[in-house]
N, C-alpha and C positions, 0 to 999 in steps of 0.2 A: 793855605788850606783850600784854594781854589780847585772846586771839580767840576766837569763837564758832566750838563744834568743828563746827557743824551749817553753817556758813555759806559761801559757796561762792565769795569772793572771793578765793580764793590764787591766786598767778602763773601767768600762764597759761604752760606751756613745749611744747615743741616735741612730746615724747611720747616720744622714742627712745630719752633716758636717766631712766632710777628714779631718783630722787635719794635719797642716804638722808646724816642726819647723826649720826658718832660721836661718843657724847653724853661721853665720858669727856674727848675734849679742849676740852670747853667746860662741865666741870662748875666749873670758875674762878669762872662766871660766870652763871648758870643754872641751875635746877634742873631736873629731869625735864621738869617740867609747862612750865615755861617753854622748854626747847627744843623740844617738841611744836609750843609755839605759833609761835616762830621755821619752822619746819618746815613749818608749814601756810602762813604767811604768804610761804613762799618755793616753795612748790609741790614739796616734795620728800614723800616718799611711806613715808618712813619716821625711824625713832630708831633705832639700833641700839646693840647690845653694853650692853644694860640688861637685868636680872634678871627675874623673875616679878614679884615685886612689884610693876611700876612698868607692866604691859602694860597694865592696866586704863586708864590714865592717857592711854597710845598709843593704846588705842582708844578712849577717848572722842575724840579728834581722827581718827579713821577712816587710826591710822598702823599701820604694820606695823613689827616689828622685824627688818630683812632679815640680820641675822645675831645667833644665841643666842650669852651666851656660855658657856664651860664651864672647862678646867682653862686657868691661862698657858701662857707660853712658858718657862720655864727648867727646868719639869720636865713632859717630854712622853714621846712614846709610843717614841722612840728605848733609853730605858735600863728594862730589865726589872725595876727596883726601882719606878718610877714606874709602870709600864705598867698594872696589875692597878687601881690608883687611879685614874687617866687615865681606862680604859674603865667605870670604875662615875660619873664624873663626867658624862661622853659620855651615857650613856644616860638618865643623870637627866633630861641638857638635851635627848634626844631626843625623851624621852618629854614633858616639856613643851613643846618647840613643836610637837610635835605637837599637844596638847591644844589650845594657844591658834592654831592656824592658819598656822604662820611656816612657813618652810620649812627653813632654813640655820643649822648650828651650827657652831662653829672651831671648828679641833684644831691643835696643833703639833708640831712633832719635838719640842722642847724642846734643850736643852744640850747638846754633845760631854763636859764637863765634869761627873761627877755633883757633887750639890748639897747633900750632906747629907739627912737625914730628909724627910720626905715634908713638904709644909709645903699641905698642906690645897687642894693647887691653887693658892695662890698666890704670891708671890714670897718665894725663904727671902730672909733676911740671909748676903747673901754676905762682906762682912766679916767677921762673923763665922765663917766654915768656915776650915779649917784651908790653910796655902796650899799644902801638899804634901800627895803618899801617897792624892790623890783619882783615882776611875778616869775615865780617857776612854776614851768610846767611838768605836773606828775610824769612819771613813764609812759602809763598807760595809758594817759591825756595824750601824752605826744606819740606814741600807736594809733590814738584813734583819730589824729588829726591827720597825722600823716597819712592815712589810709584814705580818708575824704580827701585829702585836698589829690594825692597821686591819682584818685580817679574821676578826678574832673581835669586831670588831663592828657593821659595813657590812653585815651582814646583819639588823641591826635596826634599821638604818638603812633599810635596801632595804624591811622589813616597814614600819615606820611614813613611809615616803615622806617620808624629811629626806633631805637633803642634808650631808656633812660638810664642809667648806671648811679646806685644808690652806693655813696660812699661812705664804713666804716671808717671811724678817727677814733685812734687812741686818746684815753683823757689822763692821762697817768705822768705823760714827761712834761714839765712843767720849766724847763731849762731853755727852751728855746719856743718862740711863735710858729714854726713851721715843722717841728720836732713832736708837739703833744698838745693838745687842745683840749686841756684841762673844762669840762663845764660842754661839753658835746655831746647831745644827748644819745645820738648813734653808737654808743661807742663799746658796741658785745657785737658778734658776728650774730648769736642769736635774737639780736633784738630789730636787729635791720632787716633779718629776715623774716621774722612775723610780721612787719610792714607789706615785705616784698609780696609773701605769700596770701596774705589775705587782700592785700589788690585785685591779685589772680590774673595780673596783663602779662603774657611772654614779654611783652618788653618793655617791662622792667625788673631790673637783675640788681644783683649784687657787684660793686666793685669791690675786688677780693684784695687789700694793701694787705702784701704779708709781712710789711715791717709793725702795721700798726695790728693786726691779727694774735703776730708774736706777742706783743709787751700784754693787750688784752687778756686775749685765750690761749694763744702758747694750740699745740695738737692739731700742725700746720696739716701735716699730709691727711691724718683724718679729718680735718673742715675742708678740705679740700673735695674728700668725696662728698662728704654730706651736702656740700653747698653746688654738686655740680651742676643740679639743676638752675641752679640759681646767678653764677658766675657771669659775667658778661662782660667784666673787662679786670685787669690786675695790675697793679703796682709793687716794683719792687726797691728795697733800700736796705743797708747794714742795721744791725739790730745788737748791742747796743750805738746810740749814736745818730742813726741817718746816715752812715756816711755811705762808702764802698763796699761792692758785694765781697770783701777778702777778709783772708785766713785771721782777720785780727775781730771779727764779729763772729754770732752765735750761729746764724742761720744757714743750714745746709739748702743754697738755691738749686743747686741739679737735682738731687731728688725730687724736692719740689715742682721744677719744671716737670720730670718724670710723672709723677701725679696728675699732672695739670693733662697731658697726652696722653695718660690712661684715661681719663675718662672724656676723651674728644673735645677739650677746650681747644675752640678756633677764631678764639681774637686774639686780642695784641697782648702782651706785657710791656707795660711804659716802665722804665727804667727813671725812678725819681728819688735817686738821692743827692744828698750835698754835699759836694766835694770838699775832702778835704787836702787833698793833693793835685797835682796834675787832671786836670780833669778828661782829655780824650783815651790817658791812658787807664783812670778810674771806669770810663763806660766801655771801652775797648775789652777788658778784663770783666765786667757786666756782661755782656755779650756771648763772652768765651764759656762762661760758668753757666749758664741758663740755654746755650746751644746746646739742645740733648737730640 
């Protein structure tokens, strides 16, 4: 799988969509360096949601990582026990893409559900917390947290020119941990973006996953416009499943992408599903479908 980071025979594609691929659902089978190279060889323009460590590696293949990552999803900016950690994780990762040139870091509500202790950003053990006598937070509790805590820090945002990218998660498939995220309190297109919009920062946006949009709210190409104010990075994946963008799932991606070019979306689409075949030829065939 060996390619020359200098050399200039990757696929030729159309130009109107970034391609970027999520390195986490092909870490199975690949390592960093190795989906760089998959990457180059398929003409897409970036790796994403890979740490400092690994950017050296992205640029020597002249890739970008179109979205940093920073704290998960299950303890986010929604509940004020997480929030104070949330926003020191944020700005870490602000501060480093900025340094290395990216532009785009996630953030999420996180949980309706508090979670136990603070678990360092990443996912507690939820078997293990107790199954009663934990707080939930209203909706509009976690609107109006989310809204304080995003603007105490969109403003360092605004100063070091990143962008923050709010991820909707489906809470509906409950079959898999990286499939559906039952108990997420982001989890309506319109709920994330009365966060977004009563921020009022250009940058922070919407990350538009139209696998998890689908299962949600389903009336892809119309949220599509409605939210193009708001878009600022996309994920895509087969519907039902997670798996491959093909003929054996629900979602029509080339429209879609058409959509996304009509209304001048100019970042990336990360391609993050889980393979269930062959995987260069699952992203290979991602690629071809969403090349509009």
């Amino acid at each position: 799988m060996a390619a020359d980071p200098q050399s200039k025979d990757a696929a030729a594609l159309k130009g109107h969509i970034r391609h970027s691929i999520v390195h986490w659902c092909f870490a199975e089978y690949w390592d960093v360096e190795q989906t760089c190279q998959v990457a180059h060889k398929l003409g897409c323009q970036s790796v994403e949601l890979v740490g400092p460590e690994h950017w050296a590696t992205l640029k020597k293949y002249n890739l970008s990582c179109a979205i940093v990552p920073s704290h998960l999803f299950v303890q986010g900016m929604n509940n004020p026990r997480y929030q104070s950690a949330c926003i020191e994780m944020l700005t870490q990762s602000i501060d480093n893409a900025a340094a290395a040139g990216f532009k785009t870091v996630i953030t999420f509500t996180g949980y309706a559900e508090e979670t136990g202790d603070w678990a360092g950003g990443g996912i507690p053990d939820l078997e293990k917390l107790p199954p009663e006598g934990r707080r939930v937070i209203d909706p509009e509790e976690g609107i109006k947290n989310c809204v304080a805590g995003f603007k105490k820090i969109v403003g360092h945002a605004e100063k070091k020119k990143i962008n923050l990218s709010l991820e909707m998660l489906n809470s509906r498939v409950a079959t898999h941990p990286m499939k559906g995220h039952p108990g997420y309190q982001g989890d309506h297109t319109d709920y994330c973006l009365k966060i977004i919009r009563q921020v009022g920062s250009p940058r922070l946006g919407l990350l538009f996953d139209i696998y998890h949009v689908q299962i949600m709210d389903g009336d892809l190409i119309t949220r599509i416009h409605q939210c193009k104010d708001a878009i600022n990075h996309v994920h895509t994946a087969g519907n039902p499943g997670r798996g491959e963008l093909d003929g054996s799932q629900e979602i029509q991606y080339t429209p879609c992408m058409e959509a996304l070019v009509k209304i001048g979306y100019g970042g990336y689409v990360g391609h993050e599903f889980i393979p269930t075949r062959e995987p260069l030829a699952g992203l290979s065939e991602a690629v071809r479908v969403c090349d509009v």
